[in-house]
N, C-alpha and C positions, 0 to 999 in steps of 0.2 A: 355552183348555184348560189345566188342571192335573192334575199329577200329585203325589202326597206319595209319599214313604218315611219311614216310624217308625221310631225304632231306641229301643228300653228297656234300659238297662242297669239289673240287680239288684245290690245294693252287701252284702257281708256287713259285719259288726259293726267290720272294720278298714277302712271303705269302700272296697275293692278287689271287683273285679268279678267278681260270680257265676254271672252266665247272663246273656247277651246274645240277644232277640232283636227281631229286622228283620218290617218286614212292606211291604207293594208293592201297587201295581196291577198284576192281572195280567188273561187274559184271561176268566180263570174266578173272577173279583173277586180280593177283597183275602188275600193270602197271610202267614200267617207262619210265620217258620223261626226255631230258634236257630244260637248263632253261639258256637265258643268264641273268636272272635278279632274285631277290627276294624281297619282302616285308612281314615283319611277325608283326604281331603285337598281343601281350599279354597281357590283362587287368588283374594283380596281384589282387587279391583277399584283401589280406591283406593291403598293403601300397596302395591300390585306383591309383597303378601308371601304366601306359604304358607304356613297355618293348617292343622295337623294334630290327628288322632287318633288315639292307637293303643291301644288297649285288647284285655285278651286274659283267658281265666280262667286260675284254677289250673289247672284238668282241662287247660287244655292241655299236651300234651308236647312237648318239645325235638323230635322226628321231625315233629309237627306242624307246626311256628313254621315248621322248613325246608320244610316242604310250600309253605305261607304262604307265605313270600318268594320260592320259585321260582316258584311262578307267578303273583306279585304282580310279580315284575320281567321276567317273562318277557311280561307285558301290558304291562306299561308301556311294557317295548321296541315292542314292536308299537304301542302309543299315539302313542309317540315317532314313528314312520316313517309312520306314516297323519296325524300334523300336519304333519311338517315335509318329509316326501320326503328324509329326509338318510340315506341309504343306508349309506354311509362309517360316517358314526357308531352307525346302529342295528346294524351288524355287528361293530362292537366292544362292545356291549350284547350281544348276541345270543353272541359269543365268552366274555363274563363270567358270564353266565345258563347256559350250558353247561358249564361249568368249574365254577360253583355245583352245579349239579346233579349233575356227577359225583363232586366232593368231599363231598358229604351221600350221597352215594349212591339219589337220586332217579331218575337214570338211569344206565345202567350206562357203566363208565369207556371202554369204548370203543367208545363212541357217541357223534357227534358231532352227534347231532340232538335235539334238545327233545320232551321227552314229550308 
């Protein structure tokens, strides 16, 4: 069994990125969406290196990006703890994620729980 994901990125005339969009198997067939942002990240087999990608449009906004990364780290934490069981550590991820969010003001200051 195979699955693909596409992802097209549009390049304006200074090749930076105009519209990003994804598309997936889904259960009502093949979906696509756009995207004004991306993050990819590749764990290489061989070299044990992390191969990324970050791509984002103009249109995106600064209130955006922080949307982005809060709940890009706020998965990740959660990634982190469903691989490893390291409890310890994912609450201090989980402490940094929550401190993110209330300094963008994603969530409110005092609130100590993730949106």
């Amino acid at each position: 069994m195979k699955s693909d994901i596409k992802i097209t990125v549009e390049l304006d005339s200074k090749k930076q990125p105009e519209k990003i969009t994804w598309s997936a198997d889904s259960p009502d067939g093949v979906q696509t969406r756009e995207s004004k942002a991306l993050l990819l990240s590749f764990f290489d087999t061989a070299s044990l290196e992390t191969f990324k990608i970050d791509l984002w449009t103009n249109e995106m906004q600064i209130a955006e990006m922080d949307r982005l990364m809060f709940h890009t780290l706020r998965a990740l934490t959660d990634t982190y703890y469903k691989a490893t069981k390291n409890e310890e550590l994912a609450n201090h991820m989980r402490s940094f994620v929550d401190h993110f969010g209330e300094f963008t003001s994603i969530i409110p200051k005092e609130s100590k729980q993730s949106e």
